[in-house]
C-alpha positions as CSV (number, residue, x, y, z in Angstrom):
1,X,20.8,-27.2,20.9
2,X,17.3,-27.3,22.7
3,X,14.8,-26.0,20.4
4,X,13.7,-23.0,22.2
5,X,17.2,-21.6,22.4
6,X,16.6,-21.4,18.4
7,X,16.5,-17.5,17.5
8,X,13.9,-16.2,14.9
9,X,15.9,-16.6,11.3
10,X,17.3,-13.0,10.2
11,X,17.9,-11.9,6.8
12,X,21.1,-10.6,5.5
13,X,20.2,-7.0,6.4
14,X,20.0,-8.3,9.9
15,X,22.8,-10.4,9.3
16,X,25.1,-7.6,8.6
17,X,23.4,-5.3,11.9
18,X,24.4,-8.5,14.3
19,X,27.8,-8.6,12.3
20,X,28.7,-4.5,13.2
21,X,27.0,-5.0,16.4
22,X,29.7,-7.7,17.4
23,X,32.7,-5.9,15.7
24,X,30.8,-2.6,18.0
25,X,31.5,-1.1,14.5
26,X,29.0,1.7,15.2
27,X,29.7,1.8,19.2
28,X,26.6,-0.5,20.1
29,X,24.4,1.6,18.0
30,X,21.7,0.5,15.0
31,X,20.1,4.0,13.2
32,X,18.0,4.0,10.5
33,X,16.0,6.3,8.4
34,X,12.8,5.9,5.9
35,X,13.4,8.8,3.2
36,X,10.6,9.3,1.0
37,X,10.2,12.0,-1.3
38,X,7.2,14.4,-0.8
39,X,6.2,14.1,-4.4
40,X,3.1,11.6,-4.3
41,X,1.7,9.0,-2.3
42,X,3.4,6.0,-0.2
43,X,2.6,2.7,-1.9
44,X,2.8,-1.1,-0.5
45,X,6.7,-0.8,-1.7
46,X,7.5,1.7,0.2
47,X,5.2,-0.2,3.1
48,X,7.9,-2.7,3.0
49,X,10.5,-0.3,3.5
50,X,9.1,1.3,6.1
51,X,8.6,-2.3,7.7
52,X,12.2,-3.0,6.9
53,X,13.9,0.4,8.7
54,X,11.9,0.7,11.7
55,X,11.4,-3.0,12.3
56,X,15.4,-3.4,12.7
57,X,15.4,-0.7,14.8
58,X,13.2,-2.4,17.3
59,X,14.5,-5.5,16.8
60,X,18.2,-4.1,17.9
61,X,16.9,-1.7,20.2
62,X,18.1,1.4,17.8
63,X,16.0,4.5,16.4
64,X,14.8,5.2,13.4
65,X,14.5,8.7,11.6
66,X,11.7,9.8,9.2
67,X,13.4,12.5,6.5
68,X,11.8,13.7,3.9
69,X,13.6,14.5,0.6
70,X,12.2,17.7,0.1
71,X,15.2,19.0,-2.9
72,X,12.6,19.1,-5.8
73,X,10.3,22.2,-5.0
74,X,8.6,21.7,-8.4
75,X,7.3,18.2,-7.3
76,X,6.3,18.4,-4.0
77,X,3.7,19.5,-1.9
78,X,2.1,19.7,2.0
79,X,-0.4,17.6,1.2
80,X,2.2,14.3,0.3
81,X,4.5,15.3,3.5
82,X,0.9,15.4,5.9
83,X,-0.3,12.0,4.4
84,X,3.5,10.2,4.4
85,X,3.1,10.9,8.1
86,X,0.1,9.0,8.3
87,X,1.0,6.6,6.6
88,X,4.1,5.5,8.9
89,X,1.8,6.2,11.8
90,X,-0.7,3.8,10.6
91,X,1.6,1.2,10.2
92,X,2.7,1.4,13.5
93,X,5.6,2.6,13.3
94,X,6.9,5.8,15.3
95,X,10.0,8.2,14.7
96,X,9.3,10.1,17.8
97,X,11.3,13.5,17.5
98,X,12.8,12.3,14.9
99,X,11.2,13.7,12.5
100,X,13.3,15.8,9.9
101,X,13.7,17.4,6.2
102,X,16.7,17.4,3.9
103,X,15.7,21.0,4.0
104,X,16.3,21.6,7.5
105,X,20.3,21.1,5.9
106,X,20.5,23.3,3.4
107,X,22.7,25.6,5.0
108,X,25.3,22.5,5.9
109,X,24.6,21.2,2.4
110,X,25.6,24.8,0.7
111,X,29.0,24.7,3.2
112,X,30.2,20.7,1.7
113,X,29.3,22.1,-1.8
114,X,32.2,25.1,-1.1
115,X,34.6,22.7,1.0
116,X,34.6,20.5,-2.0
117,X,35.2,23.4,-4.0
118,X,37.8,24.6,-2.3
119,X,39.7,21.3,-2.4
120,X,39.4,21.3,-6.2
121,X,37.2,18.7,-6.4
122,X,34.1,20.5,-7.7
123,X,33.0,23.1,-10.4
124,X,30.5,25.1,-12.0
125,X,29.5,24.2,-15.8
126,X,27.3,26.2,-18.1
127,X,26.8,23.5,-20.7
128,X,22.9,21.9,-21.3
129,X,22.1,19.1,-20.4
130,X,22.1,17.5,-23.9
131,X,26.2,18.7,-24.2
132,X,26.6,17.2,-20.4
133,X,24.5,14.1,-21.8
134,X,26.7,13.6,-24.7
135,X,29.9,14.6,-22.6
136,X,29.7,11.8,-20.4
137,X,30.6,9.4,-22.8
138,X,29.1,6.0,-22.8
139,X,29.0,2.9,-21.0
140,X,31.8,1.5,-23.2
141,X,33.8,5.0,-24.2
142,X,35.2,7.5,-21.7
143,X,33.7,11.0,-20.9
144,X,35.3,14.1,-22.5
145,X,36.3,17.1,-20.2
146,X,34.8,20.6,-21.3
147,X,36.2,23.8,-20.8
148,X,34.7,25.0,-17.4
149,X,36.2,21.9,-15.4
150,X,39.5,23.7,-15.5
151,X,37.7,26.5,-14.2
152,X,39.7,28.3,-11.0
153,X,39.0,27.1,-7.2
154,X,38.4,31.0,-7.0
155,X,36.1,31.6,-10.1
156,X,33.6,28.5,-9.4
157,X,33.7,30.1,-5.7
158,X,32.1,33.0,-7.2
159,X,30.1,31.6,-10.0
160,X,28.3,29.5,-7.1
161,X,28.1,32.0,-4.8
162,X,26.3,33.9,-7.9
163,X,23.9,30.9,-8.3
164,X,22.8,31.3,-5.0
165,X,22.2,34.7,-4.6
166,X,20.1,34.2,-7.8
167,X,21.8,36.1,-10.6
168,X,21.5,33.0,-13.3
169,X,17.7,31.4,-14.5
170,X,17.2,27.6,-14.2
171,X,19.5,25.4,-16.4
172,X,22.1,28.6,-17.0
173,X,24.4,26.5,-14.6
174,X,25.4,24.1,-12.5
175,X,27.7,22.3,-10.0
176,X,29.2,19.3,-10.9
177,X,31.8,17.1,-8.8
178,X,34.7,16.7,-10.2
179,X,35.7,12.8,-10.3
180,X,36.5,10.7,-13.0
181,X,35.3,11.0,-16.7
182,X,36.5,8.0,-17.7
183,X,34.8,6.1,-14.8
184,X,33.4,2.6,-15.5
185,X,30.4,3.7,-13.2
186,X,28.5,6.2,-15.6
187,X,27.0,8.1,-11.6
188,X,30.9,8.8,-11.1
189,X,31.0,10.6,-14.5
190,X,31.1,14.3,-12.7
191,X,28.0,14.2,-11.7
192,X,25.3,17.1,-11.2
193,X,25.3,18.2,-7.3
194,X,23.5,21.4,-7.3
195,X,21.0,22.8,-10.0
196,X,19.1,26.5,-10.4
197,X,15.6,26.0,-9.8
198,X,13.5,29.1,-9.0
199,X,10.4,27.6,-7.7
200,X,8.7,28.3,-4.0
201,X,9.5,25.4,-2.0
202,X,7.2,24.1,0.6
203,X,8.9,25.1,3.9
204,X,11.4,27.2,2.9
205,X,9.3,29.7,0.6
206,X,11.8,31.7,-2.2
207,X,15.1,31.6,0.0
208,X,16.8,29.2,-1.8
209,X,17.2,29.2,-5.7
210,X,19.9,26.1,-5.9
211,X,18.7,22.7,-4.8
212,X,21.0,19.9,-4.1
213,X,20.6,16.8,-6.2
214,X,19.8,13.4,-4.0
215,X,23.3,11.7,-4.6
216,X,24.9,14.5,-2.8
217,X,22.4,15.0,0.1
218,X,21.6,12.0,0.9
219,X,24.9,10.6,1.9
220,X,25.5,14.0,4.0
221,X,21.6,14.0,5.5
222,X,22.4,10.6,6.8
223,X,26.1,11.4,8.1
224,X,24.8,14.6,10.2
225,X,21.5,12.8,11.4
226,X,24.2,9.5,13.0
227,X,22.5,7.0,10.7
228,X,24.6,3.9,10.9
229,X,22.8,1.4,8.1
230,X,21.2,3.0,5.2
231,X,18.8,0.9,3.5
232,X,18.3,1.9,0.4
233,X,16.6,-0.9,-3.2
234,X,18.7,-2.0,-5.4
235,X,18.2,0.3,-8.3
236,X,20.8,2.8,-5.4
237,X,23.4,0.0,-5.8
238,X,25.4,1.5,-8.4
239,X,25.2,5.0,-6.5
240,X,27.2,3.4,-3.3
241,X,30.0,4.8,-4.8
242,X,29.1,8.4,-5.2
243,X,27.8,8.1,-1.5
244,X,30.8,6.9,-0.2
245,X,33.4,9.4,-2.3
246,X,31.0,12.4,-0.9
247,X,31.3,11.7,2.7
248,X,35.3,10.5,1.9
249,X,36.4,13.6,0.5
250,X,34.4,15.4,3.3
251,X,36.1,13.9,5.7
252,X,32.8,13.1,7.3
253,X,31.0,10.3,9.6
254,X,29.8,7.5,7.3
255,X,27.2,5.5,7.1
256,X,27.0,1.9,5.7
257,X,24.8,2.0,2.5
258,X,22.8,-1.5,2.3
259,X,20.9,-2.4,-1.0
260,X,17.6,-4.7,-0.9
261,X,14.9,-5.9,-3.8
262,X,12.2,-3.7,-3.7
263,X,9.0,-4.8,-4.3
264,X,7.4,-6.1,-7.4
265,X,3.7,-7.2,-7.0
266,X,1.8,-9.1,-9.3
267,X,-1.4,-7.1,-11.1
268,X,0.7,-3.8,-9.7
269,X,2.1,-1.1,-10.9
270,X,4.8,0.7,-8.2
271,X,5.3,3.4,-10.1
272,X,4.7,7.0,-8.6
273,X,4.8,8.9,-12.1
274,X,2.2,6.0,-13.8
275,X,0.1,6.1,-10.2
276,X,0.2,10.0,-10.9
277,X,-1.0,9.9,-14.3
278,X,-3.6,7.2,-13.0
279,X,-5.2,9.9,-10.8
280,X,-4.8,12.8,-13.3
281,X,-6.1,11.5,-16.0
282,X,-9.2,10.5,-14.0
283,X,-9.1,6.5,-14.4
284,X,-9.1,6.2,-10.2
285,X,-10.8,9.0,-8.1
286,X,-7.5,9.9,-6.3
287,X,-4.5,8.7,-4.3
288,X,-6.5,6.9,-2.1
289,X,-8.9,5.2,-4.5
290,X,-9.1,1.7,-3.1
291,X,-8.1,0.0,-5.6
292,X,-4.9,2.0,-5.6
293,X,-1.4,-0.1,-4.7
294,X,-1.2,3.0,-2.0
295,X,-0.9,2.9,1.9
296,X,-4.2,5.5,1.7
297,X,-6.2,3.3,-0.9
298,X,-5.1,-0.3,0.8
299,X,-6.4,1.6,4.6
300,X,-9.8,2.8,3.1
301,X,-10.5,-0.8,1.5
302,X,-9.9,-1.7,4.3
303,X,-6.5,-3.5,4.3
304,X,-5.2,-3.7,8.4
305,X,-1.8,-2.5,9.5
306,X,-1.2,-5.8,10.9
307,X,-1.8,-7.7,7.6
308,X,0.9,-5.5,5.8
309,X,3.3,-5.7,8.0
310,X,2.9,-9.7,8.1
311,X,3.1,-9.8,4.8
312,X,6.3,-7.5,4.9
313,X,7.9,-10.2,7.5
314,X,6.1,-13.0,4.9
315,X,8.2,-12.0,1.6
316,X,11.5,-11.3,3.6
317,X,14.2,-8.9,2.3
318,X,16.3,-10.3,-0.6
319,X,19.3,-9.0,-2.7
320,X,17.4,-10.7,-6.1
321,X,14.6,-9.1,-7.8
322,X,11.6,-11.3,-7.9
323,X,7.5,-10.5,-9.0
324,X,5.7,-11.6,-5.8
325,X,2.0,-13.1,-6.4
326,X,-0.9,-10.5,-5.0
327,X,-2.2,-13.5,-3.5
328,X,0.0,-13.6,-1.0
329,X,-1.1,-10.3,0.2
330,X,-4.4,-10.4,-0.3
331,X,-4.0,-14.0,2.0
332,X,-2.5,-11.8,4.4
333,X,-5.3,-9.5,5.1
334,X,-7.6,-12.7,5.0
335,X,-5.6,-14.0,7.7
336,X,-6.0,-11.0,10.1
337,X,-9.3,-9.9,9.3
338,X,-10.7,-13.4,10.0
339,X,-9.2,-13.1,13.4
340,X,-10.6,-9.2,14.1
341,X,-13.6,-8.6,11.4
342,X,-17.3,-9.4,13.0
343,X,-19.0,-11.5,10.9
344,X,-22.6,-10.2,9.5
345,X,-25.7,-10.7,7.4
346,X,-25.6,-8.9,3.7
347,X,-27.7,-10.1,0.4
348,X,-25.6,-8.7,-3.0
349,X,-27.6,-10.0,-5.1
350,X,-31.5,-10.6,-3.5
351,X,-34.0,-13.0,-4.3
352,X,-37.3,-12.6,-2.2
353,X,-38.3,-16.1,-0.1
354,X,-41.7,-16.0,1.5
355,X,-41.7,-18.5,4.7
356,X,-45.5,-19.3,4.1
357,X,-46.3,-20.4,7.4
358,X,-44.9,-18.1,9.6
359,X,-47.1,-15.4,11.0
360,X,-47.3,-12.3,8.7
361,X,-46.5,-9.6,12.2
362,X,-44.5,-11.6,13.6
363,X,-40.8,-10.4,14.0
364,X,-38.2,-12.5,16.2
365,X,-35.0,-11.9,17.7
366,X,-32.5,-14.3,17.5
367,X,-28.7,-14.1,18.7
368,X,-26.1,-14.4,16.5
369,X,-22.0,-14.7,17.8
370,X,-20.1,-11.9,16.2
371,X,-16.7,-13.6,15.5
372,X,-16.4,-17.5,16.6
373,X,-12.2,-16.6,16.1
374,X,-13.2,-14.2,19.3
375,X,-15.5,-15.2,21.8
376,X,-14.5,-11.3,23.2
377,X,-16.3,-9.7,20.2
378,X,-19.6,-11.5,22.0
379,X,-23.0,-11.4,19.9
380,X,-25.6,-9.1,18.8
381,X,-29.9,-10.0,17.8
382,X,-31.2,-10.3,14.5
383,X,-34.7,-9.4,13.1
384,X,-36.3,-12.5,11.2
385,X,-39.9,-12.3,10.1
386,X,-41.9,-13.5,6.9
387,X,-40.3,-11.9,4.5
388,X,-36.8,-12.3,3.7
389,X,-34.2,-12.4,0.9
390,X,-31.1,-14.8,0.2
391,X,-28.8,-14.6,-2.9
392,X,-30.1,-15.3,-5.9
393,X,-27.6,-17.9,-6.8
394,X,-28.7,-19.7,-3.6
395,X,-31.5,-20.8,-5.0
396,X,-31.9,-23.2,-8.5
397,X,-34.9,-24.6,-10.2
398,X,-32.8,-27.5,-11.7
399,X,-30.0,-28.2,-9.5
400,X,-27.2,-31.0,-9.1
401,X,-27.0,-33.7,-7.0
402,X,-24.3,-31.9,-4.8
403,X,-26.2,-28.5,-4.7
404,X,-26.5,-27.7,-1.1
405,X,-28.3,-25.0,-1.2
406,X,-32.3,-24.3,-2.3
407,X,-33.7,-25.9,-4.6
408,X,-37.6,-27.8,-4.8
409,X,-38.6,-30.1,-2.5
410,X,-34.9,-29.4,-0.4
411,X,-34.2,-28.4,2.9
412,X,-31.4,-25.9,4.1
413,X,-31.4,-23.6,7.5
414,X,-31.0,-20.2,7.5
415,X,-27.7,-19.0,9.6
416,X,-28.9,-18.3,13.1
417,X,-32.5,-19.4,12.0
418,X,-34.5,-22.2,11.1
419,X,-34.6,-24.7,8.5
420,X,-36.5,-24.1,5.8
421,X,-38.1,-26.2,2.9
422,X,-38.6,-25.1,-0.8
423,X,-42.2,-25.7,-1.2
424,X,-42.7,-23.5,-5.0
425,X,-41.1,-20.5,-6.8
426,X,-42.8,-18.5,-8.9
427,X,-40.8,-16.9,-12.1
428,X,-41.5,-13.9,-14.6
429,X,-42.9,-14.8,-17.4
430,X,-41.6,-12.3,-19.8
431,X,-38.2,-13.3,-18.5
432,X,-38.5,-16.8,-17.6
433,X,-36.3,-15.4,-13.9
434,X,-37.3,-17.0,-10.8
435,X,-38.8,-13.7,-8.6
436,X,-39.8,-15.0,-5.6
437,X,-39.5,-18.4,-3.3
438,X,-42.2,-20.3,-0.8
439,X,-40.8,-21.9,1.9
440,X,-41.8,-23.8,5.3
441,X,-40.3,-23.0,7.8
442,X,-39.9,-26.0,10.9
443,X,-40.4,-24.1,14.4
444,X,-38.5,-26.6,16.6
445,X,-35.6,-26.1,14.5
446,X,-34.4,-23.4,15.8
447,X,-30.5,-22.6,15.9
448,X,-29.1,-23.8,19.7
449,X,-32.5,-25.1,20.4
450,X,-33.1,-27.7,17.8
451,X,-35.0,-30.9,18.2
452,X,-36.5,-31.5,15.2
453,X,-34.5,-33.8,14.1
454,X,-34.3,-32.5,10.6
455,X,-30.5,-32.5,8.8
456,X,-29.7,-29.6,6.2
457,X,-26.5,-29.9,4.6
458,X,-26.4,-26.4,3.2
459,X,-26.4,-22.8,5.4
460,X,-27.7,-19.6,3.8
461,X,-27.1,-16.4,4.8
462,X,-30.0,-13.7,4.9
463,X,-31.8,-10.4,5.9
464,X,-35.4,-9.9,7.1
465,X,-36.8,-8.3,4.3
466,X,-38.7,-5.8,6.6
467,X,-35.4,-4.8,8.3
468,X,-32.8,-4.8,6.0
469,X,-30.7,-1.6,5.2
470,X,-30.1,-1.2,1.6
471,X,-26.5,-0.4,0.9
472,X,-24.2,1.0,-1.5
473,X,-21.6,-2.2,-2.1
474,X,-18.6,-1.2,-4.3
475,X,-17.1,-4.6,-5.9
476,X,-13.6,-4.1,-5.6
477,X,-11.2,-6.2,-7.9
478,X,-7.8,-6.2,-9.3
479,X,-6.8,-2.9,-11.1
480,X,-4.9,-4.4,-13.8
481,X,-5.8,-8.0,-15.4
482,X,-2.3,-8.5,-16.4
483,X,0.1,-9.8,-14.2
484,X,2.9,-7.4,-15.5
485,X,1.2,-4.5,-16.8
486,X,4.5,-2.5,-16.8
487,X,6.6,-5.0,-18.3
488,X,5.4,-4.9,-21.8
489,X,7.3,-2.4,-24.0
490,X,5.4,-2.4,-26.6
491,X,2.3,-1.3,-25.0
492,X,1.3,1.4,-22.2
493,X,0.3,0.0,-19.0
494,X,-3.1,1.5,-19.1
495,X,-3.9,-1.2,-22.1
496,X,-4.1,-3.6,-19.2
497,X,-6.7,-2.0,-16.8
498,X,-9.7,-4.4,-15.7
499,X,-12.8,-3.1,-16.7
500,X,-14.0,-4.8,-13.9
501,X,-12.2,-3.3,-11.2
502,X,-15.3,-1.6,-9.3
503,X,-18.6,-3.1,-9.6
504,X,-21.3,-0.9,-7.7
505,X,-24.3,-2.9,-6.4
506,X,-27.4,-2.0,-4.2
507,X,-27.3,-4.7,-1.3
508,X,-29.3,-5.2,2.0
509,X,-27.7,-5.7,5.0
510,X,-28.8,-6.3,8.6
511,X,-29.7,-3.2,10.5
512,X,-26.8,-3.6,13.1
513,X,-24.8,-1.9,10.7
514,X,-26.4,1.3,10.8
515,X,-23.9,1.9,13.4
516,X,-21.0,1.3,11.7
517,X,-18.4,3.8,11.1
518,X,-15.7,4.6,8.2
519,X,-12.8,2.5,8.4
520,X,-14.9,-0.5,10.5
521,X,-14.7,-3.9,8.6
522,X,-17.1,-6.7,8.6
523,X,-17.2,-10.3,7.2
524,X,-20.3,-10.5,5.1
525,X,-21.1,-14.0,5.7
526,X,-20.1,-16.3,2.7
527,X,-19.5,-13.4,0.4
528,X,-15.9,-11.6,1.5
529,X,-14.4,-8.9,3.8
530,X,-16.1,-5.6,3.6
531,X,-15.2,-2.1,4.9
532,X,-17.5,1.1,5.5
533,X,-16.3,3.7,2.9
534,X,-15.3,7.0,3.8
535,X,-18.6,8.0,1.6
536,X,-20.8,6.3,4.4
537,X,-23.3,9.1,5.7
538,X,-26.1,8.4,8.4
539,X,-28.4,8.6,5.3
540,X,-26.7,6.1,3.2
541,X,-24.5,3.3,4.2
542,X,-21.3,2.3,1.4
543,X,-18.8,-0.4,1.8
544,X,-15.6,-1.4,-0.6
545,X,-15.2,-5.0,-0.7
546,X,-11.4,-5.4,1.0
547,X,-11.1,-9.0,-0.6
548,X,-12.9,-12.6,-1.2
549,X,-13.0,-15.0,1.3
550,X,-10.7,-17.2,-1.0
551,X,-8.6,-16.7,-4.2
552,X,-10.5,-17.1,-6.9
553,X,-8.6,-14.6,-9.5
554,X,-6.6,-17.4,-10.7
555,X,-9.3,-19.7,-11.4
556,X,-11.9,-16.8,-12.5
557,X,-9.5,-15.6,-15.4
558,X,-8.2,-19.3,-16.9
């Protein structure tokens, strides 16, 4: 076969879509849904979820629903639906007028509860949940029927009818299907399908005092809406069952439920309730803190939709679980942003160099290219005068043979500049720290125009001292310095949190970047990627660094 009849390799998701699509299981069609939960922030996992469900619908030319699971009122809130929105439209991705709530069923929902009712095959109990709990048996010894599951077709048609007009308080009943108590699967124990919860929901106020449990909406949700694959992690596996006997006994379109790994991410914690009680308890300043795991957090550190959804396509879809390295995400957003981010002058860390015999009111324009990835991007002018600084650790007193950089009697040229010579330094003498660095610089060796025929083996990065802006630079790092910090059970999570995560610095930077705008992202030349903060005012410039130019965790911590 001639190489370019080769088709991209699919994984077995898409194996099983071009399997139906040949059998024309679902008539030709490919639906699928993302269903988050309105109770909290989308993370990278569910990124790859999202990437997973709308990317096979545009790979087989389907659709692809966004439905929320709004069934929880007590959780959930505006303010997660609004940003989950965002989220998906930041990615990318697009659901059109597709866009729809497990609330916008409830009515259908309430009329499956009574059909299955009336076919005998559900009830009303009034025991706790601790005599359910110990009911139900155990993974090795059957369940134990109680007293209400012989209740009449006719009484648990009033009794539910009674929970829903609001006559009983939370956790006085409930509706249970009525399946198999002796069920090797522990979710086809009679399981819960409505519960009394008398708490204002987000769209549909006090109407409704029952809610339906996610086993039995989901199924249904995805049967009304057409959905043909439903993708669902792995942890849903054992719940295929209970999908598939709902929409059985219902007598009701159904969908194929397909499970998937979710993700597991080195140095990450994935979990909503520990990512809640990170913000709550005030160790992150909210859901989008950037050093948060979350769609929000990654966008304002400056994380590009593109490099998420290549590292989505990058780790694949598999039926194993498997701990995938951070690095390989953090190489994806080093990929993309060395292809789109302009690259620009910024000192962390400043030590003052005095070029002796340049003239003290003299200041120069000089051009420097924007992105050599992008000759589109094209260039911009720098100010260069006397005065300027470079990084401290750019300069040593006592150096090593391979120490490119400044050091006595050693030449190295300033990006877009000159070369320069170390002529003296002069230190504190309290402190023994070099302050401040006299250099020569060489005219004719000016960048493009050089014909001084001087070699420098090291380039330094720098800002006219003059013009520079000084800028709030937030060192952003790892959250966790553990590579599991949820896997120890011995020990909370939050024993593992890096101490380190945020560094906050006072750099300079070049004054082209007084223009710069939330959400824009730079290069700072030889230091890492860098985005403007949504903290940046006119009055004060603040950037988050997105990552390093290379991986150095691994190195830095062994």
């Amino acid at each position: 076969m001639d190489k370019t009849e080769l088709k991209e390799p699919i994984n077995f998701v898409e194996a099983i879509v071009e399997e139906d699509l040949s059998t024309n299981k679902y008539e030709g069609r490919v639906h699928t849904r993302f269903p988050p939960e309105p109770n909290g922030y989308l993370h990278i996992g569910h990124a790859k979820s999202i990437c997973l469900n709308f990317g096979i619908a545009q790979r087989y030319e389907g659709l692809s629903n966004l439905r929320f699971d709004d069934t929880n009122p007590v959780a959930e809130d505006v303010e997660y639906v609004d940003s989950i929105q965002e989220d998906v439209k930041w990615l990318g991705f697009s659901w059109d007028d597709r866009l729809f709530f497990a609330s916008d069923y409830y009515g259908k929902l309430y009329e499956y509860a009574v059909d299955l009712i009336k076919k005998g095959l559900a009830y009303v109990d009034d025991s706790t949940a601790e005599e359910i709990a110990a009911q139900k048996g155990t993974p090795t010894e059957p369940g134990v029927a109680n007293e209400y599951r012989s209740r009449s077709v006719e009484e648990n048609l009033r009794l539910f009818e009674e929970m829903k007009a609001g006559k009983y308080e939370d956790g006085e009943k409930i509706l249970r299907a009525k399946i198999d108590l002796a069920s090797s699967n522990m979710h086809m124990r009679d399981p819960i399908m409505y519960r009394i919860l008398k708490a204002e929901h987000h769209r549909t106020g006090n109407e409704w005092v029952i809610y339906p449990m996610y086993d039995f909406a989901h199924g249904i949700c995805d049967s009304i809406e057409g959905i043909t694959h439903s993708l669902c992690t792995l942890e849903f596996e054992v719940h295929r069952p209970l999908y598939d006997w709902f929409l059985e006994k219902l007598e009701i379109y159904r969908p194929q439920q397909i499970e998937f790994a979710p993700l597991s991410l080195s140095y990450t914690v994935l979990s909503k309730r520990r990512l809640r009680k990170l913000v709550e308890e005030g160790v992150v300043s909210g859901w989008d803190d950037p050093r948060m795991p979350t769609v929000s957090g990654m966008r304002r550190r400056g994380y590009t939709p593109a490099s998420i959804r290549n590292f989505a396509k990058r780790i694949g879809v598999a039926r194993r679980y498997g701990i995938i390295d951070l690095a390989l995400l953090e190489y994806s957003v080093r990929e993309d942003l060395n292809k789109t981010a302009a690259r620009v002058m910024a000192v962390l860390n400043p030590l003052k160099v005095v070029i002796t015999n340049y003239p003290e009111d003299k200041t120069e324009e000089l051009t420097a290219i924007n992105n050599p990835e992008d000759e589109s991007m094209g260039s911009r002018t720098l100010p260069f005068s006397r005065e300027i600084y470079i990084e401290k650790e750019d300069f040593r007193e006592e150096a090593p043979r391979k120490f490119f950089r400044l050091k006595p009697d050693a030449m190295v040229r300033l990006k877009n500049a000159y070369i320069i010579r170390c002529d003296k330094y002069i230190k504190d003498e309290a402190t023994g720290e070099v302050t401040e660095v006299h250099c020569t610089y060489f005219p004719e060796s000016k960048s493009g125009e050089d014909t001084s025929g001087l070699k420098a083996k090291g380039v330094l990065h720098w800002v006219s001292i003059k013009d520079a802006v000084p800028a709030e630079v937030r060192l952003v790092d790892r959250l966790f310095k553990d590579e599991t910090p949820d896997g120890h059970k011995d020990k909370e999570f939050t024993e593992f949190l890096n101490e380190d995560s945020m560094e906050i610095i006072t750099a300079y930077v070049e004054p082209s970047l007084t223009a710069a705008k939330p959400g824009d992202r730079f290069q700072f030349m030889r230091k890492g990627y860098f985005c403007v903060d949504l903290d940046s005012k006119e009055d004060k410039l603040v950037f988050n660094r997105t990552v390093t130019l290379r991986d150095n965790w691994a190195k830095k911590n062994n």
